[in-house]
C-alpha positions as CSV (number, residue, x, y, z in Angstrom):
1,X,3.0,-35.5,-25.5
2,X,1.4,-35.8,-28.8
3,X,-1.7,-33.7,-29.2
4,X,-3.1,-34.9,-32.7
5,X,-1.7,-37.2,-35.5
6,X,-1.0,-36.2,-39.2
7,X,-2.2,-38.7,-41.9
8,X,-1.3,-38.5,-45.1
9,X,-3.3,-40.5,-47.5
10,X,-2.0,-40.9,-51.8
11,X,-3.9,-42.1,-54.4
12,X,-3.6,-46.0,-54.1
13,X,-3.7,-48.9,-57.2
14,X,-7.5,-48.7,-57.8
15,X,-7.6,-44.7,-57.7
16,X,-8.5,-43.7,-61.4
17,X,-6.3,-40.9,-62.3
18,X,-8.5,-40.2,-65.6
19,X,-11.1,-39.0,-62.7
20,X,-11.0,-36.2,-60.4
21,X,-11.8,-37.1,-56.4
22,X,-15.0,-36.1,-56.4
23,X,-15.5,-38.7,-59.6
24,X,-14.0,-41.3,-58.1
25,X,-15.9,-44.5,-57.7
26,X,-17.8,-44.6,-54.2
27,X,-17.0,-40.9,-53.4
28,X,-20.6,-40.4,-51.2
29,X,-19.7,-43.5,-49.4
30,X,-16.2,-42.1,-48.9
31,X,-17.4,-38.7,-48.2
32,X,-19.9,-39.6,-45.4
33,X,-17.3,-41.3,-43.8
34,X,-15.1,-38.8,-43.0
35,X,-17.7,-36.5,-42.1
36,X,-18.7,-39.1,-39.6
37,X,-15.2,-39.4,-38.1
38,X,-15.2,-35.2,-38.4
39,X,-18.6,-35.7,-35.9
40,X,-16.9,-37.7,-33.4
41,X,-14.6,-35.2,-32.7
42,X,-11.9,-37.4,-34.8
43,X,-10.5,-35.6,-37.3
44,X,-10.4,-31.6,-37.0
45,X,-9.0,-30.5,-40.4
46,X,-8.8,-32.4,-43.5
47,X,-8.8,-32.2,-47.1
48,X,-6.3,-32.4,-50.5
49,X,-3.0,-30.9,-50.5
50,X,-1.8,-29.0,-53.4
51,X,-3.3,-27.2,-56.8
52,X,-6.4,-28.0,-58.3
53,X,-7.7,-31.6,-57.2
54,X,-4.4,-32.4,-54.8
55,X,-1.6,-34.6,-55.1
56,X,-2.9,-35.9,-51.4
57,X,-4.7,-35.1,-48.7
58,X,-3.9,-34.7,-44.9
59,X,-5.9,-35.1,-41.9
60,X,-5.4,-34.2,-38.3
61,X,-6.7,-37.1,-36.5
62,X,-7.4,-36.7,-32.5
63,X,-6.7,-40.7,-30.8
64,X,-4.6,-42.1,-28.5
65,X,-2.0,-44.2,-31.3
66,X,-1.3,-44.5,-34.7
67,X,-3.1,-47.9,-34.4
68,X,-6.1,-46.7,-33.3
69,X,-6.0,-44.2,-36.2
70,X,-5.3,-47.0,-38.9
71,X,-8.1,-49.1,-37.3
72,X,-10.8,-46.4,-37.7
73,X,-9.5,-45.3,-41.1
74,X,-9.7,-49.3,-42.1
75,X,-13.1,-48.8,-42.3
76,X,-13.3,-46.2,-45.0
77,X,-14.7,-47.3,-48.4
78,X,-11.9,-46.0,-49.9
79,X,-9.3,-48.0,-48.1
80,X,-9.5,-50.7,-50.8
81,X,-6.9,-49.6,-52.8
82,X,-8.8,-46.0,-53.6
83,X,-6.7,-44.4,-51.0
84,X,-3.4,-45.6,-49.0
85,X,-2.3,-44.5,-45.8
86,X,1.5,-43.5,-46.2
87,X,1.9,-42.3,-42.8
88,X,0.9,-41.3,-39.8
89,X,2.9,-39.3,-38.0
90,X,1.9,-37.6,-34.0
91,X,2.1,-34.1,-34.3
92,X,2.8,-31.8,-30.9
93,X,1.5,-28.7,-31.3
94,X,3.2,-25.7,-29.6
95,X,1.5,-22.6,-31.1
96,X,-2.4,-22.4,-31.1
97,X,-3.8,-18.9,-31.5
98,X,-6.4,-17.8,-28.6
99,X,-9.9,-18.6,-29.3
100,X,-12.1,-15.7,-31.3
């Protein structure tokens, strides 16, 4: 049984790579969006992957299919071309430490 979903998201056509995330266009926009999904419980960890800015950025996403993950994430401002979805994978997790 999957418990969450990995999602990693690249830079996409329209990301300007002269600019670092924070600088690219419609960051707020982007940024209250995900901190949206992050209050509804969606999405429990998330952020760039790798030195200094990232070369991308996972998520783990709690829903019920990859499809309803793309839906939600369809909506981010960023999802015209700022960011790409390469893949969403369901994750089972095995190992969780206790809580505290």
């Amino acid at each position: 049984m999957t418990d969450y979903f990995l999602v990693k998201h690249v830079p996409g056509p329209r990301w300007d790579h002269t600019r670092r995330r924070r600088e690219q266009a419609a960051w707020d926009e982007h940024a209250a969006f995900m901190d949206g999904l992050t209050e509804e419980g969606l999405i429990f960890l998330g952020g760039p992957v790798g030195s200094g800015d990232g070369d991308y950025a996972l998520l783990v996403f709690d829903a019920d299919s990859e499809a309803d993950v793309r839906a939600r994430l369809a909506d981010d401002p960023w999802a015209d071309g700022t960011l790409v979805v390469e893949s969403v994978e369901p994750w089972s997790v095995w190992l969780r430490s206790p809580p505290g």
